[in-house]
mmCIF file of the N, C-alpha and C atoms, coordinates in Angstrom:
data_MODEL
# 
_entry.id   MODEL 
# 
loop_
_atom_site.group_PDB 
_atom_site.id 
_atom_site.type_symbol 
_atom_site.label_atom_id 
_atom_site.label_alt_id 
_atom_site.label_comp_id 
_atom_site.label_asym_id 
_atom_site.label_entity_id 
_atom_site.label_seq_id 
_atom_site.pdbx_PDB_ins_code 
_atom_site.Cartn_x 
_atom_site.Cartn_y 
_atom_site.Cartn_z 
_atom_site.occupancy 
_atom_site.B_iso_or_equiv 
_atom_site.pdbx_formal_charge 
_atom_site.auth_seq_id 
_atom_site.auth_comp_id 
_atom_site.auth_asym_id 
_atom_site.auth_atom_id 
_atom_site.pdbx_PDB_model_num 
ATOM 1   N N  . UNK A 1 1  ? 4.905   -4.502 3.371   1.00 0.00 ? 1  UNK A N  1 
ATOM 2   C CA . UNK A 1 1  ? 6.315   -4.343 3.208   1.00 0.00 ? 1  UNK A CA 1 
ATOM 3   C C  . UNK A 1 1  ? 6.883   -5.487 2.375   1.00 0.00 ? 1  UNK A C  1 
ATOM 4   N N  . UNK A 1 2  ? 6.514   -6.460 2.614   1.00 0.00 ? 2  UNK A N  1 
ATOM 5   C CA . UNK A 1 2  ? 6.937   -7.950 1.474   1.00 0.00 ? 2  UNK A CA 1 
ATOM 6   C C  . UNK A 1 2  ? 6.755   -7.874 0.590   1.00 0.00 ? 2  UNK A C  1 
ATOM 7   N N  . UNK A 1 3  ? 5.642   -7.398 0.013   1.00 0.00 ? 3  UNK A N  1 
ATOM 8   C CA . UNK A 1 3  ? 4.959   -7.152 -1.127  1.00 0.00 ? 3  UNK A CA 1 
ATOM 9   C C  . UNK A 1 3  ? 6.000   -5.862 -1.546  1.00 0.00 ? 3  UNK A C  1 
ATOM 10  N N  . UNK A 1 4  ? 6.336   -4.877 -1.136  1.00 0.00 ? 4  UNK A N  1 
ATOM 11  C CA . UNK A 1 4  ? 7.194   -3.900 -1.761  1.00 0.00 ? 4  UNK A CA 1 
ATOM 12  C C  . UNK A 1 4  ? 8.421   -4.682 -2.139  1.00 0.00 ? 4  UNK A C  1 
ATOM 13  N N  . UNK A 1 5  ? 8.599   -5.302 -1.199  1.00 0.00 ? 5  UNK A N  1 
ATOM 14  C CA . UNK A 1 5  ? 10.213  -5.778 -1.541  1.00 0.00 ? 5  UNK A CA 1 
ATOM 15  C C  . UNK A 1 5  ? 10.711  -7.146 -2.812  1.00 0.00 ? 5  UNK A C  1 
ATOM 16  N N  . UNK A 1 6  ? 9.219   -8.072 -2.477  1.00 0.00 ? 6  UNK A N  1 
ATOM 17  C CA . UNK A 1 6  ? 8.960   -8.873 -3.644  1.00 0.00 ? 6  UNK A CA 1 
ATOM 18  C C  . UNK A 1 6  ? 9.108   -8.265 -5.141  1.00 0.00 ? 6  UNK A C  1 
ATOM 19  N N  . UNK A 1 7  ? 8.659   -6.898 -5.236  1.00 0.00 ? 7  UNK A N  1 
ATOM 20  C CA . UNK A 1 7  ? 8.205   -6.407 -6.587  1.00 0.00 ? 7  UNK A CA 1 
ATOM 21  C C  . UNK A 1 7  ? 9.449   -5.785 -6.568  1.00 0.00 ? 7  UNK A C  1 
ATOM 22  N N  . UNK A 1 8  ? 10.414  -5.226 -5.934  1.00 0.00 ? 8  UNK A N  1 
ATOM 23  C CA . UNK A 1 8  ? 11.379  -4.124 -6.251  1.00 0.00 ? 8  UNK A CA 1 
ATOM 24  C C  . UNK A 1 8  ? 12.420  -5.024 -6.656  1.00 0.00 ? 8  UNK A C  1 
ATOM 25  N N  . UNK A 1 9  ? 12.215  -6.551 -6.538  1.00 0.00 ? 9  UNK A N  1 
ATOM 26  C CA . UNK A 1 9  ? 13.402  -7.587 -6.460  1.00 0.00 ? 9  UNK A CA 1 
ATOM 27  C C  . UNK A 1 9  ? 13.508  -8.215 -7.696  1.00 0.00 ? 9  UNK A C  1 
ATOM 28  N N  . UNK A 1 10 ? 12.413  -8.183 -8.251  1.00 0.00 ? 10 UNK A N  1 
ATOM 29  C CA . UNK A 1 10 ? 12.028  -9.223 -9.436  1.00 0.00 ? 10 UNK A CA 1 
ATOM 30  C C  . UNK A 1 10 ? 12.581  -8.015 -10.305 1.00 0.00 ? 10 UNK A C  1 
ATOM 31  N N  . UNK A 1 11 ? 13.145  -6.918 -10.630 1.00 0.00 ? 11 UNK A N  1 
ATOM 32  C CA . UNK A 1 11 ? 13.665  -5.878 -11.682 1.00 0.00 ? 11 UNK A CA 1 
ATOM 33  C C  . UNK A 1 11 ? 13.198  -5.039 -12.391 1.00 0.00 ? 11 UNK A C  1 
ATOM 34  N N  . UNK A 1 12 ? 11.713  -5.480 -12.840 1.00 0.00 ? 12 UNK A N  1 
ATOM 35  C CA . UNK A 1 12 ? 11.354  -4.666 -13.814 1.00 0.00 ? 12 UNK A CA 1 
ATOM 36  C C  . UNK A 1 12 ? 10.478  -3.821 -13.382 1.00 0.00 ? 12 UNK A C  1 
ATOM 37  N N  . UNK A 1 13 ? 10.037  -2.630 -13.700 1.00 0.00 ? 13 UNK A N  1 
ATOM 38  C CA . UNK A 1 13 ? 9.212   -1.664 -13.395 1.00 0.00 ? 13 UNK A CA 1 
ATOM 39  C C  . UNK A 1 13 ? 7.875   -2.167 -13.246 1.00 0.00 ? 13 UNK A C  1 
ATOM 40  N N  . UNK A 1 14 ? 7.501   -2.893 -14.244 1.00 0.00 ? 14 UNK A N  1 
ATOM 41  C CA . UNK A 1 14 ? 6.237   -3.111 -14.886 1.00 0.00 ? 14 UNK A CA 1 
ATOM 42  C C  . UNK A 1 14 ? 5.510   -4.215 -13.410 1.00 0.00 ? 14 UNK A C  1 
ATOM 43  N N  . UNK A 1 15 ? 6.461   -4.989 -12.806 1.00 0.00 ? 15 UNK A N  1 
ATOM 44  C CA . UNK A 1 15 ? 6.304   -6.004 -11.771 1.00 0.00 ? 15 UNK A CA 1 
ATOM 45  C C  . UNK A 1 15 ? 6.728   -4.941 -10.397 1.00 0.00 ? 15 UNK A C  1 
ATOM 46  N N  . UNK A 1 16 ? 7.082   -4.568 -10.423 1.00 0.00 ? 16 UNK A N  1 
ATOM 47  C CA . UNK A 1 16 ? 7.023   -3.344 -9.416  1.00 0.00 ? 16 UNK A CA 1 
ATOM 48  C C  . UNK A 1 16 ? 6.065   -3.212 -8.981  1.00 0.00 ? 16 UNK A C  1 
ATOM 49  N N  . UNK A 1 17 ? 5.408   -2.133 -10.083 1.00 0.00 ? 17 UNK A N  1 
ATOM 50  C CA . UNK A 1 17 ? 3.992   -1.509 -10.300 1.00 0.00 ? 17 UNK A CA 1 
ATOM 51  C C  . UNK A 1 17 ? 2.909   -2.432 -9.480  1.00 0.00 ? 17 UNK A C  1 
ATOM 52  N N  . UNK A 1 18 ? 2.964   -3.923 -9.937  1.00 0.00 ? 18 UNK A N  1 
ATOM 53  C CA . UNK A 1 18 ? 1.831   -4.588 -9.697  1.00 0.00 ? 18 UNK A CA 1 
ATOM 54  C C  . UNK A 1 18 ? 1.389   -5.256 -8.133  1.00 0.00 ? 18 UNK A C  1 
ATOM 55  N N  . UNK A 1 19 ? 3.179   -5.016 -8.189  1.00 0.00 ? 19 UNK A N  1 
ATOM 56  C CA . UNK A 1 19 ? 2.844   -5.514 -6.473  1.00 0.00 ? 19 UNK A CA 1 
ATOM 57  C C  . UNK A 1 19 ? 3.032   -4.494 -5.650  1.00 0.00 ? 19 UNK A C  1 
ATOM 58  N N  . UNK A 1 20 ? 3.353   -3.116 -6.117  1.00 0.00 ? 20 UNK A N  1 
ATOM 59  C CA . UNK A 1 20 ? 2.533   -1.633 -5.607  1.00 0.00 ? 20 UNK A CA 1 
ATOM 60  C C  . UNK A 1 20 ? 1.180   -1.826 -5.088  1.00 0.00 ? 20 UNK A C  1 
ATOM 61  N N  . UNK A 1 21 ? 1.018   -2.324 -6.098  1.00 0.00 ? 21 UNK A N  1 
ATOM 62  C CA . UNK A 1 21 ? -0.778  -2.606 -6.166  1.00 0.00 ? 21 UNK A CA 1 
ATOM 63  C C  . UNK A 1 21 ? -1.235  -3.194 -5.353  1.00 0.00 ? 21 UNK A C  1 
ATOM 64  N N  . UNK A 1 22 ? -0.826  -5.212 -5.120  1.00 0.00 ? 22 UNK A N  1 
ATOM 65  C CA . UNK A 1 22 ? -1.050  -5.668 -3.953  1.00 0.00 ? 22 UNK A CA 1 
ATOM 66  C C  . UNK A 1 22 ? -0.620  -4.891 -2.906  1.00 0.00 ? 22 UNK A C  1 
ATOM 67  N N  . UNK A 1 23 ? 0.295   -4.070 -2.601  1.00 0.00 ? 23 UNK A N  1 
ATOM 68  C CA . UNK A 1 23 ? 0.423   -3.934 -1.279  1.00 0.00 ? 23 UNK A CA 1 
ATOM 69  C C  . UNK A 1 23 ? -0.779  -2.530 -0.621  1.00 0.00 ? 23 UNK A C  1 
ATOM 70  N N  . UNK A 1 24 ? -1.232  -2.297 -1.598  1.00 0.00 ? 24 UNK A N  1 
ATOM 71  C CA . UNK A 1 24 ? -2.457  -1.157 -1.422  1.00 0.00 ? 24 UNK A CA 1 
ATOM 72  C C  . UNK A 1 24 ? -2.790  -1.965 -0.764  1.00 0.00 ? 24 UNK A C  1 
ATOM 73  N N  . UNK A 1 25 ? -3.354  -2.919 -1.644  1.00 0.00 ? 25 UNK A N  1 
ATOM 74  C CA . UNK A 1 25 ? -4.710  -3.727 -0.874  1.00 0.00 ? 25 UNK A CA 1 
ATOM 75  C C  . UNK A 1 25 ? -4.394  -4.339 0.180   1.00 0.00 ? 25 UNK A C  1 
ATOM 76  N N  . UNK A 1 26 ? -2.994  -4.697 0.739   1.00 0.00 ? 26 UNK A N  1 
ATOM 77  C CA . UNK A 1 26 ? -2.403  -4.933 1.910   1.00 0.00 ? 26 UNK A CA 1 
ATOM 78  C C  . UNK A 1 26 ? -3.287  -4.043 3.341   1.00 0.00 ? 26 UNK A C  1 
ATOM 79  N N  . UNK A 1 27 ? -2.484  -2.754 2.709   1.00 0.00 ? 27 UNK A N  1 
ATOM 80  C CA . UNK A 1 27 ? -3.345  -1.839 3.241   1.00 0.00 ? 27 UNK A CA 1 
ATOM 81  C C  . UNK A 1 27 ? -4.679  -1.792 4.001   1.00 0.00 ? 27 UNK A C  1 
ATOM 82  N N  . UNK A 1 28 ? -5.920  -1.758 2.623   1.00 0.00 ? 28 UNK A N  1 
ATOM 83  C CA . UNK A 1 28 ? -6.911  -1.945 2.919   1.00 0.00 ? 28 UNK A CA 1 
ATOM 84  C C  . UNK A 1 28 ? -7.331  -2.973 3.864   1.00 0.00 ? 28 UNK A C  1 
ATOM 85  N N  . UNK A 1 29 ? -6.449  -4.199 3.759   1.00 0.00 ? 29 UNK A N  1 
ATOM 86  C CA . UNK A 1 29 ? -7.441  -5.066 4.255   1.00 0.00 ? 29 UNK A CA 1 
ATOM 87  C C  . UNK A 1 29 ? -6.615  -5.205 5.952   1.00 0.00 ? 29 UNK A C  1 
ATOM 88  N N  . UNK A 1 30 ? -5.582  -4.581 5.704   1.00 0.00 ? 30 UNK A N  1 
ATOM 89  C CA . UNK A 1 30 ? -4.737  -4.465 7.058   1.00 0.00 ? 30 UNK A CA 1 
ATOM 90  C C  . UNK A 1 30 ? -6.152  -3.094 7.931   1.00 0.00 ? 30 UNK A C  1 
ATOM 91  N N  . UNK A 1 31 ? -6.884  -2.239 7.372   1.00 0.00 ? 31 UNK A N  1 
ATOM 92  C CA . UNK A 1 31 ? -7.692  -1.086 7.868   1.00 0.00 ? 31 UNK A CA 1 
ATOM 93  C C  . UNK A 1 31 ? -9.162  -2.307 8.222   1.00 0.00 ? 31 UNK A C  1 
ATOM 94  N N  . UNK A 1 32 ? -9.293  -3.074 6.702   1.00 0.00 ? 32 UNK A N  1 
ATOM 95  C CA . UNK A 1 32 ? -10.590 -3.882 7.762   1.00 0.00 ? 32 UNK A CA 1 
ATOM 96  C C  . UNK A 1 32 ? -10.457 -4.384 9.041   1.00 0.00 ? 32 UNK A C  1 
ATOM 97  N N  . UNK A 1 33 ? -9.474  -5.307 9.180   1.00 0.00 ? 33 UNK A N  1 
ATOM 98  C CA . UNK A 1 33 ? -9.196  -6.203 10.650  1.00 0.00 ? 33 UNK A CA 1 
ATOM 99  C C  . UNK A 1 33 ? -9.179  -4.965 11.675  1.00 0.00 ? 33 UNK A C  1 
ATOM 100 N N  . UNK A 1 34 ? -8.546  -3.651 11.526  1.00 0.00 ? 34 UNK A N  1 
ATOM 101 C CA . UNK A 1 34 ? -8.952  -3.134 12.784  1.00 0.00 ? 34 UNK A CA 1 
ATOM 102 C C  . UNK A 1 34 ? -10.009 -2.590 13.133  1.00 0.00 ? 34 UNK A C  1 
ATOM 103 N N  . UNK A 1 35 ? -11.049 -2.159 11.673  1.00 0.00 ? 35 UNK A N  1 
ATOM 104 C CA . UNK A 1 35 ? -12.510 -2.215 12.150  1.00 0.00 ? 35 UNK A CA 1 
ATOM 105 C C  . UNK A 1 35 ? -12.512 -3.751 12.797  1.00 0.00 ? 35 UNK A C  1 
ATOM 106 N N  . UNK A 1 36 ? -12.628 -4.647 12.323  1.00 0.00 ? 36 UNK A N  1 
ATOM 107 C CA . UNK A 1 36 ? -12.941 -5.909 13.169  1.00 0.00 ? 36 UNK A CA 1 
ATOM 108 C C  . UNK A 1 36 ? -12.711 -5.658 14.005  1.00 0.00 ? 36 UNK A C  1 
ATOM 109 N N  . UNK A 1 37 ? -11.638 -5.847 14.694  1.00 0.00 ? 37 UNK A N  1 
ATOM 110 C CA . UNK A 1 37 ? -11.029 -5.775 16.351  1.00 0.00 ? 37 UNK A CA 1 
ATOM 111 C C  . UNK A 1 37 ? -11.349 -4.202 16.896  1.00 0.00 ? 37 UNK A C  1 
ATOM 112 N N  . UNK A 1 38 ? -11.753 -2.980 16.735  1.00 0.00 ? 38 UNK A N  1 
ATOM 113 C CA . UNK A 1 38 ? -12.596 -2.321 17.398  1.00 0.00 ? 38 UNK A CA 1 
ATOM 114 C C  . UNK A 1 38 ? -14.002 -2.624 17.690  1.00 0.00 ? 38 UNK A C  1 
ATOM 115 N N  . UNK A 1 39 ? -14.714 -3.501 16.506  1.00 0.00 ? 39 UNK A N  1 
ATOM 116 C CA . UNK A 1 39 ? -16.043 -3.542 16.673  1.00 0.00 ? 39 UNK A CA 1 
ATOM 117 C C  . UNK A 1 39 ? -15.890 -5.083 17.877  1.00 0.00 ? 39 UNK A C  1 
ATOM 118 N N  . UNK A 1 40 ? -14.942 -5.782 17.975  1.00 0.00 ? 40 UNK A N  1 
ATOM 119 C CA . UNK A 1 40 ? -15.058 -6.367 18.808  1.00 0.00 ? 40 UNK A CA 1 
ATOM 120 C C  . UNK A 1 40 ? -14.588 -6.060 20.313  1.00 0.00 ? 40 UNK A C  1 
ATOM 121 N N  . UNK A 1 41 ? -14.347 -5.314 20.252  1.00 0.00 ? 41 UNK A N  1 
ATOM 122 C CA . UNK A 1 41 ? -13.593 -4.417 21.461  1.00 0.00 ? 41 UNK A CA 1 
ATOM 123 C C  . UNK A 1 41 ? -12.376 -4.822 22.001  1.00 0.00 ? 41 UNK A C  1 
ATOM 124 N N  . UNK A 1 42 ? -11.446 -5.163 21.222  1.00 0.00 ? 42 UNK A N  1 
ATOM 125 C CA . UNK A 1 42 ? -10.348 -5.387 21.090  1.00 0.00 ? 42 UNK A CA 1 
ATOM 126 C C  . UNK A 1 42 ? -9.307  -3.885 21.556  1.00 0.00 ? 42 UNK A C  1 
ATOM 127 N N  . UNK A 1 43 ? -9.872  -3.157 20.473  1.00 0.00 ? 43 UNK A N  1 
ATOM 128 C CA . UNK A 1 43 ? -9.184  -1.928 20.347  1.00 0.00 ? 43 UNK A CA 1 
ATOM 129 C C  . UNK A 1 43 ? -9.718  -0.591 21.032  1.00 0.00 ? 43 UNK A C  1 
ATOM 130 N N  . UNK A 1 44 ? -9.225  0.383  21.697  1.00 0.00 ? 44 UNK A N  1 
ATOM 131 C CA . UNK A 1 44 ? -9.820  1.249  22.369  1.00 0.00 ? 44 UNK A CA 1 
ATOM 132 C C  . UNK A 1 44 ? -10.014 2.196  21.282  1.00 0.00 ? 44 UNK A C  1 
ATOM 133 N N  . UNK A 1 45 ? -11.137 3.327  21.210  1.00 0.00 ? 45 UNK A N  1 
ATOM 134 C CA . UNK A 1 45 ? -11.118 4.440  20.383  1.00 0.00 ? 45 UNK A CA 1 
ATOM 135 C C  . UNK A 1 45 ? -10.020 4.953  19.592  1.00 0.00 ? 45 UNK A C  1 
ATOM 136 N N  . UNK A 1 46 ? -9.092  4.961  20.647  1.00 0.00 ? 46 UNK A N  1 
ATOM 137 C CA . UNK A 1 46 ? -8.199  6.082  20.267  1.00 0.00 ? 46 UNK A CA 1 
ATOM 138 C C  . UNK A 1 46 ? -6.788  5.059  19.544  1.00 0.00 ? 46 UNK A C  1 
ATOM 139 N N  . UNK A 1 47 ? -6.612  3.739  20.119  1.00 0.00 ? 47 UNK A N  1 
ATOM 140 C CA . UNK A 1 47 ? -5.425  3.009  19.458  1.00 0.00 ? 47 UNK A CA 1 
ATOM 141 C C  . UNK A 1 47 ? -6.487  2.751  17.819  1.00 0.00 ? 47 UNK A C  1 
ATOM 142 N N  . UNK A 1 48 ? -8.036  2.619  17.951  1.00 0.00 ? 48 UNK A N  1 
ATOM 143 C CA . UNK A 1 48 ? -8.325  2.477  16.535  1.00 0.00 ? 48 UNK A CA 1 
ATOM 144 C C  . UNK A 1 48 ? -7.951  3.525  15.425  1.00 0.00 ? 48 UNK A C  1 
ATOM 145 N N  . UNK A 1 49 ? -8.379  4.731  16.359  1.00 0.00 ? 49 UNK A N  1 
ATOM 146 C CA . UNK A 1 49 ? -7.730  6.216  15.488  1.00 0.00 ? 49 UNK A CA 1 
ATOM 147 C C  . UNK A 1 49 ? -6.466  6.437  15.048  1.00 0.00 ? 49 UNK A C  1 
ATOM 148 N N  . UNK A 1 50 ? -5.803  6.036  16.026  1.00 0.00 ? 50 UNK A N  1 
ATOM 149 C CA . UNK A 1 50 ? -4.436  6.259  15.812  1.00 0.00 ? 50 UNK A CA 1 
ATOM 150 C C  . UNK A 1 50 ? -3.776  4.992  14.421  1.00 0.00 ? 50 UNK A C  1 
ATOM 151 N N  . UNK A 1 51 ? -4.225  4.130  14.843  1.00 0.00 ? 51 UNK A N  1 
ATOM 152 C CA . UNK A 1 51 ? -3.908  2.669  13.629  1.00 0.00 ? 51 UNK A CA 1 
ATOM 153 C C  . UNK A 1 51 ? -4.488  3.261  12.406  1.00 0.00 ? 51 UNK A C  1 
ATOM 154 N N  . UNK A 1 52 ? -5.639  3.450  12.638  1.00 0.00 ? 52 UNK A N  1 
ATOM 155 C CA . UNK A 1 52 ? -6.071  3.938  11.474  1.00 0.00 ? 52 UNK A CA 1 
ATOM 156 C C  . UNK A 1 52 ? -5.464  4.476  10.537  1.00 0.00 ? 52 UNK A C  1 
ATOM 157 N N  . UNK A 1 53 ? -5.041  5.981  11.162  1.00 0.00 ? 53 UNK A N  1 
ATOM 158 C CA . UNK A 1 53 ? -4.550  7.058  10.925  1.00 0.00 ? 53 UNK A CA 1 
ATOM 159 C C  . UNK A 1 53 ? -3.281  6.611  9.757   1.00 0.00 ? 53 UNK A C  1 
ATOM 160 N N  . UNK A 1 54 ? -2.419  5.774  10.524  1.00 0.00 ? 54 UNK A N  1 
ATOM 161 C CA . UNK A 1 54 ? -1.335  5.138  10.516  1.00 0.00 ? 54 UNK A CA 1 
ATOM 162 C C  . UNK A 1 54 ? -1.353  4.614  9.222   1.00 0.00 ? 54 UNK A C  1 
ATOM 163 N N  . UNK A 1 55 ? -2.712  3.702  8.865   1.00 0.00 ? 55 UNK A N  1 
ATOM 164 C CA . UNK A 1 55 ? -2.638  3.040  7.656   1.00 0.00 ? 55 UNK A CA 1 
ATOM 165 C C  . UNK A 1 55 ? -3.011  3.403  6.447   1.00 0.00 ? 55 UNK A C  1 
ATOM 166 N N  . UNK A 1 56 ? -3.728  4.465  6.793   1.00 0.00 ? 56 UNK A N  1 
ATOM 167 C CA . UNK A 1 56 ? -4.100  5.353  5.430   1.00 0.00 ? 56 UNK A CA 1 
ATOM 168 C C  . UNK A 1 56 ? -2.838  6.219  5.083   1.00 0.00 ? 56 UNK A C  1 
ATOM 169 N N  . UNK A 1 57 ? -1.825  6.682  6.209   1.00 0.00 ? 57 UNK A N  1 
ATOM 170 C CA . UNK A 1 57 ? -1.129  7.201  5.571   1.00 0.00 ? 57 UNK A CA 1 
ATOM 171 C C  . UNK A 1 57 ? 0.424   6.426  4.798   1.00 0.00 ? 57 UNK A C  1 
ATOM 172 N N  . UNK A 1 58 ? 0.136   5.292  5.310   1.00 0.00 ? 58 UNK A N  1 
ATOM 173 C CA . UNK A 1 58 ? 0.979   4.469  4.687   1.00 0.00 ? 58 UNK A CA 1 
ATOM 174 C C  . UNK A 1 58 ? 0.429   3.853  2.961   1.00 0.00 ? 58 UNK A C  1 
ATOM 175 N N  . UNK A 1 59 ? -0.905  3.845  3.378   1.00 0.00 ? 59 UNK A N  1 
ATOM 176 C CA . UNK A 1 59 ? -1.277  3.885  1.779   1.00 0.00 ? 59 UNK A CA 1 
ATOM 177 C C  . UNK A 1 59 ? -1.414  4.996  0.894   1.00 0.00 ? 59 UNK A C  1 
ATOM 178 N N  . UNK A 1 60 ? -1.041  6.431  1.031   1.00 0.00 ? 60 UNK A N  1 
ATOM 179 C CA . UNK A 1 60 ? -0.791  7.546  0.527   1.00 0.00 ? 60 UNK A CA 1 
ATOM 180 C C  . UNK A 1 60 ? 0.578   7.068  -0.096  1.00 0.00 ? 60 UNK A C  1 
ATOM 181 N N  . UNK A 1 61 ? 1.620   6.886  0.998   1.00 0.00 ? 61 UNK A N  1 
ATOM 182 C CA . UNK A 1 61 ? 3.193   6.513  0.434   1.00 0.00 ? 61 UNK A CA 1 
ATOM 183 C C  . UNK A 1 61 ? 3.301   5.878  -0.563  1.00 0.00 ? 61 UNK A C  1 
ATOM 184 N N  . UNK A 1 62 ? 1.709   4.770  -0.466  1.00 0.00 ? 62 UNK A N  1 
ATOM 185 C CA . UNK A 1 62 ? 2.834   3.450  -1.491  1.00 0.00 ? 62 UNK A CA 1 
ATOM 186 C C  . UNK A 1 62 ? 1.835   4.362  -2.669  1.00 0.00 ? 62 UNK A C  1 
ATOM 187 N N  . UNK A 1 63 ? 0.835   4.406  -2.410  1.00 0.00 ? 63 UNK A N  1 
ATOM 188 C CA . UNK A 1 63 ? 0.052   5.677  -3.750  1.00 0.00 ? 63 UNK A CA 1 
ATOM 189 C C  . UNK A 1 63 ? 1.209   6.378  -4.264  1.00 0.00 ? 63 UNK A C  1 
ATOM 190 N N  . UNK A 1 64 ? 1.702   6.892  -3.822  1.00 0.00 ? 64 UNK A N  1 
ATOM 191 C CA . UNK A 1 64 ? 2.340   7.982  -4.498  1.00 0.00 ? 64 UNK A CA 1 
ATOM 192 C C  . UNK A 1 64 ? 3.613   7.401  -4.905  1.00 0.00 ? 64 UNK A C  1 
ATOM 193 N N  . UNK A 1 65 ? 4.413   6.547  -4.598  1.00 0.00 ? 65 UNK A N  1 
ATOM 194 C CA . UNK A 1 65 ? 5.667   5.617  -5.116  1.00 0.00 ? 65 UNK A CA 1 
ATOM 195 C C  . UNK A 1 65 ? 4.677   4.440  -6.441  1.00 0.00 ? 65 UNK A C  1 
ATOM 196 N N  . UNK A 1 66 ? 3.622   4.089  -6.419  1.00 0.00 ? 66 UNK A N  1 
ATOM 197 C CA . UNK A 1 66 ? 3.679   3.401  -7.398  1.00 0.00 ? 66 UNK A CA 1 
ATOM 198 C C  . UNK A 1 66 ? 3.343   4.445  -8.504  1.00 0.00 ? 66 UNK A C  1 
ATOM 199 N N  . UNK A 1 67 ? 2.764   5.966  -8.150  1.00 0.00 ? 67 UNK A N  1 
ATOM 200 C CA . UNK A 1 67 ? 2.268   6.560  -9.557  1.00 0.00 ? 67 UNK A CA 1 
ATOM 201 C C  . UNK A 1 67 ? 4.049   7.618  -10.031 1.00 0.00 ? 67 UNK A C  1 
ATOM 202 N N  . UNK A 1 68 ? 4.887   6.873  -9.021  1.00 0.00 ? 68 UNK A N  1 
ATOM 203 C CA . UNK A 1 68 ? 6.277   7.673  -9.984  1.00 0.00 ? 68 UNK A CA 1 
ATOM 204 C C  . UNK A 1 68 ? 6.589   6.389  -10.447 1.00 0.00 ? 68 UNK A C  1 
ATOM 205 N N  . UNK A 1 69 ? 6.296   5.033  -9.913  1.00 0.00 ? 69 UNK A N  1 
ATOM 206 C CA . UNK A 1 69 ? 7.014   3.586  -11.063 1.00 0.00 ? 69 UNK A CA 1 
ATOM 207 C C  . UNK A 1 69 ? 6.225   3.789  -12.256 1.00 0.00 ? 69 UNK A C  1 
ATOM 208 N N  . UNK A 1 70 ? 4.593   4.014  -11.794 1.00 0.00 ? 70 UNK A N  1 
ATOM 209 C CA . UNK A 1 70 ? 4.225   4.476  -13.378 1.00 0.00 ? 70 UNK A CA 1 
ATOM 210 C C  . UNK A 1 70 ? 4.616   5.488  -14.446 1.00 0.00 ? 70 UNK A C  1 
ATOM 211 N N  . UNK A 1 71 ? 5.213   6.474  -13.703 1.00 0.00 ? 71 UNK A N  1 
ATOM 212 C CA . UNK A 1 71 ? 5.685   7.907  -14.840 1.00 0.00 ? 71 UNK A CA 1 
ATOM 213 C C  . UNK A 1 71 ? 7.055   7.058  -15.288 1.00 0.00 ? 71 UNK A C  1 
ATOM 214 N N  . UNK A 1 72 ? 8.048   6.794  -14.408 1.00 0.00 ? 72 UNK A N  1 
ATOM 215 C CA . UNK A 1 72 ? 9.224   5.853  -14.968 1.00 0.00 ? 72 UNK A CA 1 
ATOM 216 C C  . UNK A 1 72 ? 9.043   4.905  -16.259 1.00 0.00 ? 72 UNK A C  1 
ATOM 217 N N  . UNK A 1 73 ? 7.631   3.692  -15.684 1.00 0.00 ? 73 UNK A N  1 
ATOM 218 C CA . UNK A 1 73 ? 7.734   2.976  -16.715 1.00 0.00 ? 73 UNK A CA 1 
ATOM 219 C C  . UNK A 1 73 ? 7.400   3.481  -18.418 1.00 0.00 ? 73 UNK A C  1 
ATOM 220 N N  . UNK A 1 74 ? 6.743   4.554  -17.707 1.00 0.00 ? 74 UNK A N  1 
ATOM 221 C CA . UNK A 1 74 ? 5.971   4.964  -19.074 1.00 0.00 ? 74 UNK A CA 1 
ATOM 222 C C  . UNK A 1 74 ? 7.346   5.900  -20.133 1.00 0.00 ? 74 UNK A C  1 
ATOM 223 N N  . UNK A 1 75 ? 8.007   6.205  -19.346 1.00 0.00 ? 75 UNK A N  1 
ATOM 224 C CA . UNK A 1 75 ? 9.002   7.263  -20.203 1.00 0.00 ? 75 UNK A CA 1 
ATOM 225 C C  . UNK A 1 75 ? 10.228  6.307  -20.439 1.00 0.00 ? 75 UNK A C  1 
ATOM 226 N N  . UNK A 1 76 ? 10.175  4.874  -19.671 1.00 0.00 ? 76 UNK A N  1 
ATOM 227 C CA . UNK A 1 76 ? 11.045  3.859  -20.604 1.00 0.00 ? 76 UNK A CA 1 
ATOM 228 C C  . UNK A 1 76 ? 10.430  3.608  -21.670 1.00 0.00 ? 76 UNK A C  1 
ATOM 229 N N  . UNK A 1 77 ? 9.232   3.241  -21.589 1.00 0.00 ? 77 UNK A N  1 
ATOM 230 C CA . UNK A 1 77 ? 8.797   2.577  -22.987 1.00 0.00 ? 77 UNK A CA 1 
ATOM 231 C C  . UNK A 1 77 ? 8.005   3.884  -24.006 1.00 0.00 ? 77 UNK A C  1 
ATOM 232 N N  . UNK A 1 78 ? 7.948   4.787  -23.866 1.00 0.00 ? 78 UNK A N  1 
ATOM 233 C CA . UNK A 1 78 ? 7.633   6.225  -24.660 1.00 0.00 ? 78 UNK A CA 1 
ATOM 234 C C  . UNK A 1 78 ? 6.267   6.238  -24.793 1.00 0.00 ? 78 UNK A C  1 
ATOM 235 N N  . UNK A 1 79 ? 5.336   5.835  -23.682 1.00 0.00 ? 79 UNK A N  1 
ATOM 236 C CA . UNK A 1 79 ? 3.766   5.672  -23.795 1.00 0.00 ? 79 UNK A CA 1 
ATOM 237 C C  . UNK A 1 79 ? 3.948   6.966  -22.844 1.00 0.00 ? 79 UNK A C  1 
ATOM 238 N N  . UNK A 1 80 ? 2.207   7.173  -22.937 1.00 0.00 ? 80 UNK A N  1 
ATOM 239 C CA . UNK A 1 80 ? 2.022   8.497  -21.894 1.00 0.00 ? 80 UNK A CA 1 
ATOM 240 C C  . UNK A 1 80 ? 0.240   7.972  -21.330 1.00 0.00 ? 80 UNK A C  1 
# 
């Protein structure tokens, strides 16, 4: 979420985009630690499933919001 708000703050599309990007990998690495903490038994089956669940579909969202900053940026600057 910082990472969205960092990039939407700084103005330009193009810096948007990039910290779209970091926050994927936010994502991802937010999905490793709860393999970690299931494989340590931290987490029960089902709160792992459910987190899981949770974080992939939050990385669909920001997927799909950074590939409309990309159609935006691209039809400001007339690239395709």
């Amino acid at each position: 979420m910082a990472n969205i708000a960092k990039g939407f703050e700084r103005g330009g599309r193009g810096e948007f985009h990039q910290f779209l990007s970091i926050a994927r990998g936010s994502c991802a690495e937010t999905r490793s630690r709860l393999y970690a903490g299931f494989d340590v038994g931290y987490l029960t089956p089902e709160m792992f499933g459910t987190l899981k669940e949770q974080t992939e579909e939050v990385t669909r969202l920001v997927a799909g919001l950074r590939s409309a900053v990309d159609r935006q940026r691209r039809e400001q600057t007339g690239h395709d």
